[in-house]
C-alpha positions in Angstrom: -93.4 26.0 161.5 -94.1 22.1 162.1 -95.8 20.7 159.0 -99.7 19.7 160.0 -101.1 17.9 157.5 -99.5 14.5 158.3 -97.4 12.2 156.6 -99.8 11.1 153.8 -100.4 14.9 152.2 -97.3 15.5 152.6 -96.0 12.7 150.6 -98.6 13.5 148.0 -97.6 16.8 148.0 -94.2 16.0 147.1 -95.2 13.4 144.0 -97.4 16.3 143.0 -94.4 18.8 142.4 -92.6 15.8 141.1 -94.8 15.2 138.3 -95.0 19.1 137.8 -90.9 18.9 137.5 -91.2 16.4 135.1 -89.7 14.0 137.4 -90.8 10.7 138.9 -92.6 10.7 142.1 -90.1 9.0 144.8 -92.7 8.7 148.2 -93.8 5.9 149.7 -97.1 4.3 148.0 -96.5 6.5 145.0 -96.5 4.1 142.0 -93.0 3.4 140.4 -92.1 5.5 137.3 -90.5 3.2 135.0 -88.1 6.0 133.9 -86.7 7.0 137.1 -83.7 8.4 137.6 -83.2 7.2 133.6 -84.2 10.7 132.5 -80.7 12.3 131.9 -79.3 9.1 130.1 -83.0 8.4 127.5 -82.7 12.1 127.0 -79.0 11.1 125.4 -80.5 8.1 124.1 -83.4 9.8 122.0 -80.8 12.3 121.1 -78.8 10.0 119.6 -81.9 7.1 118.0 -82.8 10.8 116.5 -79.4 10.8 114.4 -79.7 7.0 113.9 -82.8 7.5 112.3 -81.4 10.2 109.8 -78.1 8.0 109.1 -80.8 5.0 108.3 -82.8 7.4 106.0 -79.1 8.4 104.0 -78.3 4.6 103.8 -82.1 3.8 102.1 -81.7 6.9 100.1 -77.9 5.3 98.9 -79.5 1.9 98.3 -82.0 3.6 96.1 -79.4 5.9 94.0 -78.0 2.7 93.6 -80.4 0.1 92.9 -83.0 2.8 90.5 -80.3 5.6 89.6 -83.1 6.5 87.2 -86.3 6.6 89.1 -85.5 7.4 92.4 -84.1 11.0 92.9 -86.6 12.1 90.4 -88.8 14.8 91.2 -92.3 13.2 90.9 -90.6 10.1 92.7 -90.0 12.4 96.1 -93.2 14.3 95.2 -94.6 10.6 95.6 -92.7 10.1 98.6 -93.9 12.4 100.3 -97.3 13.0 99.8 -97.7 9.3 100.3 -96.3 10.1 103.9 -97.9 13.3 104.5 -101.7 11.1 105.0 -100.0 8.5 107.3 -98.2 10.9 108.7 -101.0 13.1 110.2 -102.2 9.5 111.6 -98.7 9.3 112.7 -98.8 12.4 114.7 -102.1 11.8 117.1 -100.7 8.3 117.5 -97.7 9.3 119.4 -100.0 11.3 121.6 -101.8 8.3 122.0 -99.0 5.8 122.9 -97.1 8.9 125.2 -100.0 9.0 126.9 -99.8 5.4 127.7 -102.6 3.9 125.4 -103.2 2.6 121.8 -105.4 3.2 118.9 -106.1 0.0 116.4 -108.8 2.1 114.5 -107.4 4.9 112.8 -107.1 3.2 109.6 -111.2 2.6 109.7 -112.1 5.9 110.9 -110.2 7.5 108.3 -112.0 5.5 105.8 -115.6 6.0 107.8 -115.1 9.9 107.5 -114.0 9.9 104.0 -117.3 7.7 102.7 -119.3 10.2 105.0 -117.7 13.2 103.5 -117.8 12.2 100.2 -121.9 11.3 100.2 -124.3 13.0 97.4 -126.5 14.4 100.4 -122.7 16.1 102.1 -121.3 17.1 98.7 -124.7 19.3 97.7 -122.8 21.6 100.7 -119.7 22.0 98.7 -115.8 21.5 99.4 -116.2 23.4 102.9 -119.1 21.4 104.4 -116.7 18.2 103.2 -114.1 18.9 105.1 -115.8 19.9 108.4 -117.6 16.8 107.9 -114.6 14.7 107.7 -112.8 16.4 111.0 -115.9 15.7 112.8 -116.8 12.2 112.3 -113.2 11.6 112.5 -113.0 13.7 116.5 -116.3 12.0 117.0 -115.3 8.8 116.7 -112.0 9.3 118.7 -113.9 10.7 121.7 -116.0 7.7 121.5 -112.6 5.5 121.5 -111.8 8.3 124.7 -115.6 7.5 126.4 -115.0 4.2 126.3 -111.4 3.4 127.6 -111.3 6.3 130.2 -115.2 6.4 131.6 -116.1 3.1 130.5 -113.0 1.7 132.0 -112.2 -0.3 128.5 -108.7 -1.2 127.8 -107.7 0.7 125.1 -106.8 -2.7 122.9 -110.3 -3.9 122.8 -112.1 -0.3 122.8 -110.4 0.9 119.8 -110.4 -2.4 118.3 -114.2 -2.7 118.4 -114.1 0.6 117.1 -112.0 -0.7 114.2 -114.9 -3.2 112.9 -117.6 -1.0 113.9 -116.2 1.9 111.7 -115.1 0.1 109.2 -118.9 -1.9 109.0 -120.9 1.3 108.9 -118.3 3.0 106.1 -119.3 0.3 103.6 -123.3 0.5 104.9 -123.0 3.9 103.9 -121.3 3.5 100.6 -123.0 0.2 99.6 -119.4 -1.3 99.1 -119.0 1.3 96.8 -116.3 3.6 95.7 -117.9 7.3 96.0 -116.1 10.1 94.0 -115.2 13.6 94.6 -118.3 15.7 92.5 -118.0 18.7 90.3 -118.3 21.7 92.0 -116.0 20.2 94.9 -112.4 20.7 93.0 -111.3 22.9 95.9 -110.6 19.4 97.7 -108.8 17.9 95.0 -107.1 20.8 94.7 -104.7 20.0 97.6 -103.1 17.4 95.7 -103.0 18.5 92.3 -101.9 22.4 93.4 -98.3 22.6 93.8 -96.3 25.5 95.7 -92.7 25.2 95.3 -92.8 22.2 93.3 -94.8 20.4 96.3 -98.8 19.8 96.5 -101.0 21.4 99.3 -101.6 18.3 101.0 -97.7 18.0 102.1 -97.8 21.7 103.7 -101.2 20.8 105.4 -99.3 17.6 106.8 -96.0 20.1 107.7 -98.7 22.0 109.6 -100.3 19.3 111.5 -96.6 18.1 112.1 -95.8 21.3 113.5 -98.9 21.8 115.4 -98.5 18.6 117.1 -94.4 19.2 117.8 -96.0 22.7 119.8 -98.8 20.6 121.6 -96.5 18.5 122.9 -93.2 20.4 123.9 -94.7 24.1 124.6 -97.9 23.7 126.6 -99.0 22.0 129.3 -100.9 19.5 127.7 -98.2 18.0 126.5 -96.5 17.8 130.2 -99.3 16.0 131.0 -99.7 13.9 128.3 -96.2 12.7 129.4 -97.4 12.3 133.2 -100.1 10.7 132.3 -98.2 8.3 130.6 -95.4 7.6 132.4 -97.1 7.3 136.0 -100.8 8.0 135.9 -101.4 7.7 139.5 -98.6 10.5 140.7 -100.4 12.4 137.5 -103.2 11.6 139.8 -101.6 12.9 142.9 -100.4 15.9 141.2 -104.2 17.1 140.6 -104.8 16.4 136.9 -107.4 15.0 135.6 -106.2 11.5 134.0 -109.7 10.1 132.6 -110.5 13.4 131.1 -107.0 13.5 130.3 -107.3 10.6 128.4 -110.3 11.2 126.5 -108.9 14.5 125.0 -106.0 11.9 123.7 -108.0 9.7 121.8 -110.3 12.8 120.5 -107.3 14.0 119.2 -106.0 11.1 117.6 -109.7 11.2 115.6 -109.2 14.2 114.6 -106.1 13.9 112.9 -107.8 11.0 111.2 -110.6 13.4 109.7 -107.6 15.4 108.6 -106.1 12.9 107.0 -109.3 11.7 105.0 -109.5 15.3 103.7 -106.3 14.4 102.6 -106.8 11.0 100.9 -110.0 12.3 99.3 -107.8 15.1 97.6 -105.0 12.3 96.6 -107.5 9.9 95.0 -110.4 11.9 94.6 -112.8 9.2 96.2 -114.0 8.4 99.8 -114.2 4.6 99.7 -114.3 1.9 103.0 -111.4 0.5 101.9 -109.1 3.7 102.2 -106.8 3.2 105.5 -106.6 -0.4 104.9 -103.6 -1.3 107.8 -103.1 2.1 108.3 -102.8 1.4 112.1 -99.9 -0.9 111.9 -97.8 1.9 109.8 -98.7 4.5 112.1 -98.0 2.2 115.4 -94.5 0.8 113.5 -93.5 4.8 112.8 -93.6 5.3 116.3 -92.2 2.9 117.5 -89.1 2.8 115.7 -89.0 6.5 116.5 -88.0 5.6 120.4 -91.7 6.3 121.8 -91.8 3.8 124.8 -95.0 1.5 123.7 -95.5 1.6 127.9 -95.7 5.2 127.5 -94.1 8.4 129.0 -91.4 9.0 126.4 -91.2 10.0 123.0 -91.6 12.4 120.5 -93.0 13.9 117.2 -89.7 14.1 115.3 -88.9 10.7 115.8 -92.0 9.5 114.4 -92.2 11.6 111.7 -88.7 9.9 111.2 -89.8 6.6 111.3 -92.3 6.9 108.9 -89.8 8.3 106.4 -88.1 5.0 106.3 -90.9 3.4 106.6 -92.3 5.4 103.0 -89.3 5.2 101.9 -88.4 1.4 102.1 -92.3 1.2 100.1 -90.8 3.3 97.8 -87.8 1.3 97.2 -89.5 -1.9 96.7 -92.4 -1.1 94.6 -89.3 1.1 91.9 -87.8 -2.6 92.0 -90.6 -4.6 91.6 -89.9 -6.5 94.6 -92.8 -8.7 96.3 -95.2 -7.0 98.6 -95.2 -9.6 100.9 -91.2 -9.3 101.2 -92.2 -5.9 102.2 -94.5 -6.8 105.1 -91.8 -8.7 106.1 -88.9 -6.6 106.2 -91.4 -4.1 108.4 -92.3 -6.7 110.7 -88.6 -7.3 111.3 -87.7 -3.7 111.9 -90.6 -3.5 113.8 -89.4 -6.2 116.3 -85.8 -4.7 116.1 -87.3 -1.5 117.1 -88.9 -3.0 119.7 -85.9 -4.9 120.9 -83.6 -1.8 120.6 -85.9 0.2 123.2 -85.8 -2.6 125.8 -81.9 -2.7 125.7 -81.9 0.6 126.1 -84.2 1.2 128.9 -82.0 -2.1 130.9 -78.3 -0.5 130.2 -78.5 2.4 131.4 -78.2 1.8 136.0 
């Protein structure tokens, strides 16, 4: 049977079932996936930045055995290490969404802070602990679906959208709190509670971020949104083609990026029992620098939650080593601004050698 519905349909039906596959679409007019027939060989290449990342983590973790033999394998030092991570790192994990998905998000770090002063208010607290924390997630979602309105209905780029978002958020947190540190009431100890109650020698607040970690690992390597997220990302007019819906798409990325930022003011709240407008304070840059150096493609389509979860570590951990050896923070900004443009050097070498 002859095929009747011309050249055109047909063509789009083919980059439809090749965004389904997971591969790039190949037909004429249909945009250029910058992976291409890369896939097999940045499959390898993740596999293997994954195992550069741990041998980096076992270098930084000899460098401090050697440097602070004293301090650093201590318990309340790794206890520190990671519950330090465990708030960046449930920014971390909506942020690779984010950049998969072909975008970027300069105002976690403010909404963060935004839903902690909201949360942490005299007319939220009279609610108690559980009022809080739904308070938080949802000032934090509804600011990221705002970031989401913006850039895929409003037609923003994401740089500017989120970045007005960054000032705006981080504005109205210190209208609310008068420029005030708020603190955590009596009567709300449930809150605190996930940083001061340990299980297995490790506070709450380090199993919620295991959870979220894990949660997000699901999302984006068992279900279909996380196929899209990477078609979306990777060629968003053959995800087009293909029949989903990129702008709401979209949205749904940003939303959940604010989300993870009410979670993580939950989390903050319980580590320093306060909601203030300066909590997140360059949160943004961590979270962007963790994924990066995790091998998530800042043009999107590639990447992955283990990586960045990776790249934070080193990230923490190089914090860690410099503050047990009284080193200079601005050395510190430093050395991540190099590794951020090694990262970022690293990916483009490795997306060219490959032909």
């Amino acid at each position: 049977m002859t095929d009747t519905r011309g050249p055109r349909a047909g063509e789009d039906a083919k980059s439809g079932a090749a965004v389904q596959a997971g591969t790039p679409a190949q037909g004429p007019g249909a945009p250029r996936n910058p992976l291409g027939a890369l896939g097999g060989p940045l499959a390898r290449l993740g596999e293997a930045r994954h195992l550069g990342l741990v041998a980096a983590l076992v270098l930084l973790a000899l460098v401090g055995l050697v440097t602070r033999p004293d301090n650093f394998a201590t318990a309340s030092n790794l206890v520190s290490i990671l519950s330090l991570a465990a708030t960046i790192g449930v920014i971390t994990v909506g942020m690779t969404f984010v950049i998969i998905g072909g975008g970027i998000d300069l105002s976690v770090g403010a909404i963060m802070a935004l839903a902690s002063v909201w949360a942490t208010t005299l007319a939220t607290q009279s609610y108690g602990p559980f009022v809080m924390i739904v308070c938080a997630v949802l000032v934090g979602t509804g600011a990221g679906l705002v970031n989401g309105l913006l850039i895929a209905y409003g037609r923003l780029v994401p740089f500017i959208a989120t970045l007005a978002m960054l000032v705006a958020a981080r504005g109205l947190a210190q209208r609310m709190s008068d420029r005030r540190t708020q603190l955590v009431q009596q009567g709300n100890e449930a809150i605190v509670e996930l940083s001061t109650t340990r299980v297995l020698g490790l506070p709450l607040l380090v199993y919620v971020f295991a959870l979220v970690v894990a949660a997000g690992w699901l999302l984006l390597n068992r279900t279909t949104f996380g196929r899209r997220t990477y078609a979306v990302g990777g060629n968003p007019e053959a995800a087009r083609l293909a029949g989903i819906d990129v702008r709401r798409h979209t949205m749904l990325l940003y939303a959940l990026s604010g989300l993870c930022c009410g979670i993580a003011a939950v989390l903050i709240m319980a580590r320093t029992t306060t909601g203030s407008s300066t909590h997140g304070d360059l949160y943004e840059l961590d979270a962007i620098a963790a994924v990066i150096i995790g091998g998530t493609l800042l043009t999107g389509g590639r990447g992955s939650i283990i990586g960045s979860i990776l790249g934070l570590l080193i990230f923490t951990l190089i914090t860690n080593l410099f503050i047990l050896n009284g080193l200079n923070t601005s050395d510190q900004l430093i050395a991540k601004g190099l590794i951020i443009v090694v990262a970022v050097l690293l990916q483009r070498r490795g997306l060219r050698s490959p032909t």
